[in-house]
C-alpha positions, 0 to 999 in steps of 0.5 A: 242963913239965920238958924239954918244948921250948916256941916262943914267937913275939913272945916277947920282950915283953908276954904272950909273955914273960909265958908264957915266964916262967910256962913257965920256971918250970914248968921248960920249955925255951924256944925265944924268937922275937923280931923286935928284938936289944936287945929280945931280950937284954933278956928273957933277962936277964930271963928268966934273973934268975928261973930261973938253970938256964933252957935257953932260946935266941934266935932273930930273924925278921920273921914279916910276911915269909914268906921269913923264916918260911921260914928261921925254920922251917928254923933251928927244925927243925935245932936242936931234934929234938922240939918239945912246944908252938907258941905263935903269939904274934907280932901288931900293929895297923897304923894305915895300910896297908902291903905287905910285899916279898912283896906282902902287907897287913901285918896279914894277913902277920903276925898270920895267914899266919906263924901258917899257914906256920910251923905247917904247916912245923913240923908233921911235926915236932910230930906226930913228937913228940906229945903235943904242942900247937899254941896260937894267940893270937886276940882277942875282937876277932873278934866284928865281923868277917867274912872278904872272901874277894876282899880278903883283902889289904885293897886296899879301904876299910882301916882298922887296926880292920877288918884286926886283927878280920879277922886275929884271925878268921882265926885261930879259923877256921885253928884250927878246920881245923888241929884238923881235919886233926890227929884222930888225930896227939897234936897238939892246936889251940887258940885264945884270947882272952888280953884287953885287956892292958898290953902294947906293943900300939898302940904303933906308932900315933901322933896320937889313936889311939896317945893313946887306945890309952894311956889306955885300957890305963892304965884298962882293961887287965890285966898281960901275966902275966893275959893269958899265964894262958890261955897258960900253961893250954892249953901246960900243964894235964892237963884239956885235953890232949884239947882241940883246935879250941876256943877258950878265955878266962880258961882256959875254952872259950868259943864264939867269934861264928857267922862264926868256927864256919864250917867251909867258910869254915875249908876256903876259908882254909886253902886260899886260904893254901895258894895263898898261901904257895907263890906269894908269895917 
């Protein structure tokens, strides 16, 4: 990865920053988005302490809001002239209901339509610079869900767990379409599954969800550095620069549930995000 310039959304704890570690020493330069200052300095201090030559650099965004996406895009496309991999890292789970300024459910902002828009607005760029690859950070928590395409926003019967399943579903599906779309470019599309991990997931919740969120990372849950390992696998490994429009757990391609194979209901997102994205400001 000597010299290949990586861009790591929610890069600045948990999985993300446990792939931007792995990547660094593999000699990447690393391009961190982070949504907290002190959180983010702290990780290049991290960072830093296990690779003194590292070229890496910081940039701050709330990618739940698409203006800031917007300029996220435009800071990213000024600065860097090739652009090797794109991890869409960035996610949470909201216990309640909330609207973004642009009107927008929370979950679906942020772990679906930032990974969409910044994608899209960086790909002239990654194509310019292929071989490239595209990685997206799904979950196996898609398995139970299925996509509402007249509530996409969730104005009906929400629950944290319905919006995250439909978000993480989302992302196969605009995996899948991205893959599509790219035949041919040197860019490659993939998602995975990175695992139940200790990270700051959940962490946002409070009563007896944020209580048993707690105990069930304590007993169940992995390191973030075996989440990143897929990360790590499909932004690096030669045996999958081909790979595209799969989706992966423990470095493997794996088949995700039958509602995330469906290739219209790919076209029908990736064309209602397209409506989304050009009148939501």
């Amino acid at each position: 990865m000597r010299g290949k310039v990586c861009i790591i959304t929610g890069a600045t704890s948990g999985i993300g920053l446990a792939a931007a570690s792995a990547l660094a020493a593999q000699g990447a330069e690393l391009v961190l988005v982070g949504r907290d200052r002190a959180r983010g300095e702290a990780a290049l201090k991290q960072l830093r302490a296990g690779a003194p030559a590292l070229r890496a650099t910081l940039h701050y965004a709330d990618l739940s809001r698409l203006g800031e996406v917007r300029r996220l895009a435009a800071e990213l496309l000024a600065a860097y002239p090739r652009m090797d991999v794109l991890v869409n890292n960035a996610g949470a789970l909201f216990p309640r209901r909330e609207v973004t300024a642009e009107g927008l459910e929370r979950t679906f902002a942020l772990n679906h339509m930032a990974y969409f828009l910044l994608t899209n607005l960086l790909q002239e760029r990654l194509v310019a610079s292929a071989p490239a690859r595209i990685i997206n950070v799904a979950s196996r928590a898609h398995e139970e869900a299925m996509l509402d395409f007249g509530d996409l926003n969730l104005e009906r019967d929400y629950t944290a767990w319905t919006a995250y399943r439909r978000s993480k579903l989302a992302n196969i599906l605009f995996t899948r379409e991205l893959a599509r779309r790219l035949q041919g470019t040197g860019v490659t599309a993939n998602s995975l599954h990175p695992g139940f991990v200790a990270s700051r997931f959940g962490d946002n919740s409070d009563g007896l969800y944020r209580f048993g969120m707690g105990i069930a990372k304590r007993m169940f849950a992995v390191r973030p550095d075996a989440g990143a390992e897929t990360i790590v696998y499909l932004a690096s490994a030669t045996d999958v620069a081909g790979e595209s429009g799969s989706y992966f757990d423990r470095s493997r391609p794996v088949q995700p549930s039958a509602a995330a194979q469906d290739d219209a209901a790919a076209r029908r997102l990736w064309d209602l995000s397209t409506e989304i994205a050009r009148t939501r400001t």
